[in-house]
Backbone as CSV, one residue per row, in Angstrom:
resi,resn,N_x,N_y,N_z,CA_x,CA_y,CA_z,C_x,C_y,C_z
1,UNK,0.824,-1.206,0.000,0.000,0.000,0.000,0.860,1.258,0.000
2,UNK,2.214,1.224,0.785,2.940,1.687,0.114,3.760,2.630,-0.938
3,UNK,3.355,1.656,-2.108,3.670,2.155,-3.112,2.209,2.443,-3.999
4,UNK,1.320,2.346,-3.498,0.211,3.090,-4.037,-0.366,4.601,-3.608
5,UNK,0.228,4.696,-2.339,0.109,5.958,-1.742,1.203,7.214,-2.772
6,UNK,2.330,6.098,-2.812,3.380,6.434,-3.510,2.955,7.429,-5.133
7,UNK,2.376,6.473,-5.599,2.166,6.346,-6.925,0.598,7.639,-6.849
8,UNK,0.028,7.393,-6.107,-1.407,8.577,-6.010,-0.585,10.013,-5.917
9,UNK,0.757,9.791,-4.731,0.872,11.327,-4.608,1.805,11.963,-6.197
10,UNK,2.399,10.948,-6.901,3.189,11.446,-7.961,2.027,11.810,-8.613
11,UNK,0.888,11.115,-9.376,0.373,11.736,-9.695,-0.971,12.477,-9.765
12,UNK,-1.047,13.260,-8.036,-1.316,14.242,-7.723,-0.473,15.561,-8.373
13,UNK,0.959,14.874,-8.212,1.634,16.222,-8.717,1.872,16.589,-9.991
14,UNK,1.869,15.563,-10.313,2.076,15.484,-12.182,0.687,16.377,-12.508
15,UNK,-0.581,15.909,-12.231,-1.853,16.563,-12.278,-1.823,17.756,-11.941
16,UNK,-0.639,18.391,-11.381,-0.647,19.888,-10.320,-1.569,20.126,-9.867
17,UNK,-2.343,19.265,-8.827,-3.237,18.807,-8.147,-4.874,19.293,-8.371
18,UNK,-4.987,18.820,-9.899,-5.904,18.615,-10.265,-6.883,17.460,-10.088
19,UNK,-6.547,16.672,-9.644,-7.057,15.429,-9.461,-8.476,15.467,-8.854
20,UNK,-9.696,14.680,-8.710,-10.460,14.690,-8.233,-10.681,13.817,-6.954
21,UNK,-9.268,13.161,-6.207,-9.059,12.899,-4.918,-9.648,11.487,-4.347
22,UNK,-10.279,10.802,-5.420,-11.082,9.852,-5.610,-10.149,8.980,-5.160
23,UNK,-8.597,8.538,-5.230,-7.443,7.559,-5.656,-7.400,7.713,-3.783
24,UNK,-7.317,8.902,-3.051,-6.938,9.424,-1.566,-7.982,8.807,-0.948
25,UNK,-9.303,8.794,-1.243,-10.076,8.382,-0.464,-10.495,7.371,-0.297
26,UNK,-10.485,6.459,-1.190,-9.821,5.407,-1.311,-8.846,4.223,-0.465
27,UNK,-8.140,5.831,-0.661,-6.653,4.798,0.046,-7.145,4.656,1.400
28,UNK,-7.884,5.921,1.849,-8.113,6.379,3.465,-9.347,4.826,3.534
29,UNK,-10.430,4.658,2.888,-10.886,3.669,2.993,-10.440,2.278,3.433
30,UNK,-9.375,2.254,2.579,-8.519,0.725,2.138,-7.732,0.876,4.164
31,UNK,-7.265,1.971,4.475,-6.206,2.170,5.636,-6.495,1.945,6.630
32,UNK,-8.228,2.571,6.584,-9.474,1.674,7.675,-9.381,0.356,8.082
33,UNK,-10.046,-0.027,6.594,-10.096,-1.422,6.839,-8.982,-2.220,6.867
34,UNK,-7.809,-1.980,6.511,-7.021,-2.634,7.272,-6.780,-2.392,8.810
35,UNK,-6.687,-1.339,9.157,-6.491,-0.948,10.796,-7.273,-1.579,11.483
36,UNK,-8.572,-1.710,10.906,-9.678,-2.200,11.538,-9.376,-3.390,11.860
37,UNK,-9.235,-4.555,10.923,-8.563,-5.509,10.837,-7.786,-5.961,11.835
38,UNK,-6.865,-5.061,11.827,-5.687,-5.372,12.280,-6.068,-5.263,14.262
39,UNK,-7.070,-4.443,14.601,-7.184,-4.303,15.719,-6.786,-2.908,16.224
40,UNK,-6.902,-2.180,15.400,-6.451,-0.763,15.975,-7.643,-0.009,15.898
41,UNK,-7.253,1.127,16.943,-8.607,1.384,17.280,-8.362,3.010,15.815
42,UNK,-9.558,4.015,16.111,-9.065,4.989,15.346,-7.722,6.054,15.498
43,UNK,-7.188,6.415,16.832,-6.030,6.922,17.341,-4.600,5.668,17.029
44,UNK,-4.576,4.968,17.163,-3.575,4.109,16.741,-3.495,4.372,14.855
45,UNK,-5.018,4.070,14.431,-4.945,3.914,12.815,-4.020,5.214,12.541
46,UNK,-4.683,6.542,13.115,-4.407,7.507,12.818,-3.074,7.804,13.157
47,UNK,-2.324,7.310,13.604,-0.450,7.548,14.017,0.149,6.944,13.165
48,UNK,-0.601,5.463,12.873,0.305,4.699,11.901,0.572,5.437,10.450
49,UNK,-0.568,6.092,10.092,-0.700,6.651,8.647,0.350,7.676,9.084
50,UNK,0.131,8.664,9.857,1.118,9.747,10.076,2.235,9.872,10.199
51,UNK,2.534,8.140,10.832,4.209,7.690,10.787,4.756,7.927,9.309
52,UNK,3.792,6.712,8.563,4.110,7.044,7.398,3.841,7.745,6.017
53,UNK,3.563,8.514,6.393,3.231,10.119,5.637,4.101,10.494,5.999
54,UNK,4.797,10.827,7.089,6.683,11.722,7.456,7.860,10.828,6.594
55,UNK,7.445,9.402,6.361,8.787,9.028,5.773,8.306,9.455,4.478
56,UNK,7.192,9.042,4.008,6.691,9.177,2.425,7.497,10.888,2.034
57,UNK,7.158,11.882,2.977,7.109,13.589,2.746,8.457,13.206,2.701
58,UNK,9.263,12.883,3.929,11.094,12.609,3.757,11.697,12.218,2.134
59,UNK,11.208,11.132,1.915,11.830,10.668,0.925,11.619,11.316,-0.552
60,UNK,10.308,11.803,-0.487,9.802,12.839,-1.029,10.950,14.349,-1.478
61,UNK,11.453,15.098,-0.370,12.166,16.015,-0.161,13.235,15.623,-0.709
62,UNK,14.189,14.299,-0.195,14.997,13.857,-0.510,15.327,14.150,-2.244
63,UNK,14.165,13.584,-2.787,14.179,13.539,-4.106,14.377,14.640,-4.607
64,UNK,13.622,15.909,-4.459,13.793,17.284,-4.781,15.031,17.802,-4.325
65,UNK,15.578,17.573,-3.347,16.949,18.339,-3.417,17.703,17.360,-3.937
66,UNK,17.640,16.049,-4.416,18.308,15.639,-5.469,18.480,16.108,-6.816
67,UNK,17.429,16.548,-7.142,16.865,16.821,-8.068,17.165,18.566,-8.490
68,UNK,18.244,18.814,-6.824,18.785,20.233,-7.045,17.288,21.372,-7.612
69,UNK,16.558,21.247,-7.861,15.168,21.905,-7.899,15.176,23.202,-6.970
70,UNK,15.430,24.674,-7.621,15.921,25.925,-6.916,14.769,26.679,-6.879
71,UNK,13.472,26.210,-7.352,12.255,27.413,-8.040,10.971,27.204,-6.648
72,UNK,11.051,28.222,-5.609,10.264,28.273,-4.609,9.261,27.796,-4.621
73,UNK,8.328,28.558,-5.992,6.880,28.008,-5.964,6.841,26.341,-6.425
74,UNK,7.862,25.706,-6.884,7.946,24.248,-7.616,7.861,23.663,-5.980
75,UNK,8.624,23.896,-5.064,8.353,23.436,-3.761,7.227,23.823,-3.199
76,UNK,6.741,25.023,-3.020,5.392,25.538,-2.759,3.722,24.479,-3.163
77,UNK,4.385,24.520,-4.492,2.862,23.464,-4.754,2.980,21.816,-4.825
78,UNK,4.619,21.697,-4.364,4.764,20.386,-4.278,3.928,20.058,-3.100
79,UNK,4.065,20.716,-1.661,4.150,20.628,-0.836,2.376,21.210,-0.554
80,UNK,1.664,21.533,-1.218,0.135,21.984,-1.340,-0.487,20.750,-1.640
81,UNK,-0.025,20.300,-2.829,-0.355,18.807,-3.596,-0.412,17.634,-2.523
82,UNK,0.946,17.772,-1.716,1.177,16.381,-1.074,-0.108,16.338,0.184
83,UNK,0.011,18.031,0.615,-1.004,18.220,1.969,-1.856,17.819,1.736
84,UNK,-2.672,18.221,0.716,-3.912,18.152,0.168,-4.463,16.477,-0.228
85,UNK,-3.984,16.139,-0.714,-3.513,14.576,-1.227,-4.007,13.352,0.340
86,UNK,-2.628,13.988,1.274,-2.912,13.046,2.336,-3.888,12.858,3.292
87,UNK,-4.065,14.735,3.293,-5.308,15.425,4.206,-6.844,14.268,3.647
88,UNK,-6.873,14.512,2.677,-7.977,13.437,1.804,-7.859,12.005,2.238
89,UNK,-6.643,11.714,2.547,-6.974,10.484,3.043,-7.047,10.017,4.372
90,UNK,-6.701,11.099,5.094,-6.747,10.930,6.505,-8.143,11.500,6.962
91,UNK,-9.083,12.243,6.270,-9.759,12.507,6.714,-11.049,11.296,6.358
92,UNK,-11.086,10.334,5.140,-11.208,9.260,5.055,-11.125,8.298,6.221
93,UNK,-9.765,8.207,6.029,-9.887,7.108,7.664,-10.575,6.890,8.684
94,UNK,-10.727,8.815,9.124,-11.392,8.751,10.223,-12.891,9.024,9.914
95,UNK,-13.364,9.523,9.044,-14.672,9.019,8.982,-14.953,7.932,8.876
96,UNK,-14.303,6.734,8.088,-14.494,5.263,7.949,-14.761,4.758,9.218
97,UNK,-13.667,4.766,10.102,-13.671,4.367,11.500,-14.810,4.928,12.489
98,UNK,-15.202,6.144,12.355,-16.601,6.275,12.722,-17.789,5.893,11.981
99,UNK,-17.537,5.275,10.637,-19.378,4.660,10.424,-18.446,3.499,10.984
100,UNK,-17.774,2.786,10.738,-17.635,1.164,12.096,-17.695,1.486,13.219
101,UNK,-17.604,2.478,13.960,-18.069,2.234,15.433,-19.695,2.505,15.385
102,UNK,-20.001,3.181,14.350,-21.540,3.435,14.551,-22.029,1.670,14.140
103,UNK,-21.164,0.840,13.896,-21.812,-0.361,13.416,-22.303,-0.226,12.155
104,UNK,-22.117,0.537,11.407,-22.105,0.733,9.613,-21.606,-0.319,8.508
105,UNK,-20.555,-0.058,9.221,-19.987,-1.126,7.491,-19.172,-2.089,8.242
Protein backbone atom coordinates (compact mmCIF):
# COMPACT_ATOMS: atom_id res chain seq x y z
CA UNK A 1 0.00 0.00 0.00
CA UNK A 2 2.94 1.69 0.11
CA UNK A 3 3.67 2.16 -3.11
CA UNK A 4 0.21 3.09 -4.04
CA UNK A 5 0.11 5.96 -1.74
CA UNK A 6 3.38 6.43 -3.51
CA UNK A 7 2.17 6.35 -6.92
CA UNK A 8 -1.41 8.58 -6.01
CA UNK A 9 0.87 11.33 -4.61
CA UNK A 10 3.19 11.45 -7.96
CA UNK A 11 0.37 11.74 -9.69
CA UNK A 12 -1.32 14.24 -7.72
CA UNK A 13 1.63 16.22 -8.72
CA UNK A 14 2.08 15.48 -12.18
CA UNK A 15 -1.85 16.56 -12.28
CA UNK A 16 -0.65 19.89 -10.32
CA UNK A 17 -3.24 18.81 -8.15
CA UNK A 18 -5.90 18.61 -10.27
CA UNK A 19 -7.06 15.43 -9.46
CA UNK A 20 -10.46 14.69 -8.23
CA UNK A 21 -9.06 12.90 -4.92
CA UNK A 22 -11.08 9.85 -5.61
CA UNK A 23 -7.44 7.56 -5.66
CA UNK A 24 -6.94 9.42 -1.57
CA UNK A 25 -10.08 8.38 -0.46
CA UNK A 26 -9.82 5.41 -1.31
CA UNK A 27 -6.65 4.80 0.05
CA UNK A 28 -8.11 6.38 3.46
CA UNK A 29 -10.89 3.67 2.99
CA UNK A 30 -8.52 0.72 2.14
CA UNK A 31 -6.21 2.17 5.64
CA UNK A 32 -9.47 1.67 7.68
CA UNK A 33 -10.10 -1.42 6.84
CA UNK A 34 -7.02 -2.63 7.27
CA UNK A 35 -6.49 -0.95 10.80
CA UNK A 36 -9.68 -2.20 11.54
CA UNK A 37 -8.56 -5.51 10.84
CA UNK A 38 -5.69 -5.37 12.28
CA UNK A 39 -7.18 -4.30 15.72
CA UNK A 40 -6.45 -0.76 15.97
CA UNK A 41 -8.61 1.38 17.28
CA UNK A 42 -9.06 4.99 15.35
CA UNK A 43 -6.03 6.92 17.34
CA UNK A 44 -3.58 4.11 16.74
CA UNK A 45 -4.94 3.91 12.82
CA UNK A 46 -4.41 7.51 12.82
CA UNK A 47 -0.45 7.55 14.02
CA UNK A 48 0.31 4.70 11.90
CA UNK A 49 -0.70 6.65 8.65
CA UNK A 50 1.12 9.75 10.08
CA UNK A 51 4.21 7.69 10.79
CA UNK A 52 4.11 7.04 7.40
CA UNK A 53 3.23 10.12 5.64
CA UNK A 54 6.68 11.72 7.46
CA UNK A 55 8.79 9.03 5.77
CA UNK A 56 6.69 9.18 2.42
CA UNK A 57 7.11 13.59 2.75
CA UNK A 58 11.09 12.61 3.76
CA UNK A 59 11.83 10.67 0.92
CA UNK A 60 9.80 12.84 -1.03
CA UNK A 61 12.17 16.02 -0.16
CA UNK A 62 15.00 13.86 -0.51
CA UNK A 63 14.18 13.54 -4.11
CA UNK A 64 13.79 17.28 -4.78
CA UNK A 65 16.95 18.34 -3.42
CA UNK A 66 18.31 15.64 -5.47
CA UNK A 67 16.86 16.82 -8.07
CA UNK A 68 18.79 20.23 -7.04
CA UNK A 69 15.17 21.90 -7.90
CA UNK A 70 15.92 25.93 -6.92
CA UNK A 71 12.25 27.41 -8.04
CA UNK A 72 10.26 28.27 -4.61
CA UNK A 73 6.88 28.01 -5.96
CA UNK A 74 7.95 24.25 -7.62
CA UNK A 75 8.35 23.44 -3.76
CA UNK A 76 5.39 25.54 -2.76
CA UNK A 77 2.86 23.46 -4.75
CA UNK A 78 4.76 20.39 -4.28
CA UNK A 79 4.15 20.63 -0.84
CA UNK A 80 0.14 21.98 -1.34
CA UNK A 81 -0.36 18.81 -3.60
CA UNK A 82 1.18 16.38 -1.07
CA UNK A 83 -1.00 18.22 1.97
CA UNK A 84 -3.91 18.15 0.17
CA UNK A 85 -3.51 14.58 -1.23
CA UNK A 86 -2.91 13.05 2.34
CA UNK A 87 -5.31 15.43 4.21
CA UNK A 88 -7.98 13.44 1.80
CA UNK A 89 -6.97 10.48 3.04
CA UNK A 90 -6.75 10.93 6.50
CA UNK A 91 -9.76 12.51 6.71
CA UNK A 92 -11.21 9.26 5.06
CA UNK A 93 -9.89 7.11 7.66
CA UNK A 94 -11.39 8.75 10.22
CA UNK A 95 -14.67 9.02 8.98
CA UNK A 96 -14.49 5.26 7.95
CA UNK A 97 -13.67 4.37 11.50
CA UNK A 98 -16.60 6.27 12.72
CA UNK A 99 -19.38 4.66 10.42
CA UNK A 100 -17.63 1.16 12.10
CA UNK A 101 -18.07 2.23 15.43
CA UNK A 102 -21.54 3.44 14.55
CA UNK A 103 -21.81 -0.36 13.42
CA UNK A 104 -22.11 0.73 9.61
CA UNK A 105 -19.99 -1.13 7.49
Amino acid sequence: SGRILLQGIINAIASHGQSDFSEAEALGYDYASRGRRSGLNNLEAMHAFLFFRKALVDALLIAFESAAIRNPKAWGDMFRIINTFTDHILVKLMETYSIFQRGGL
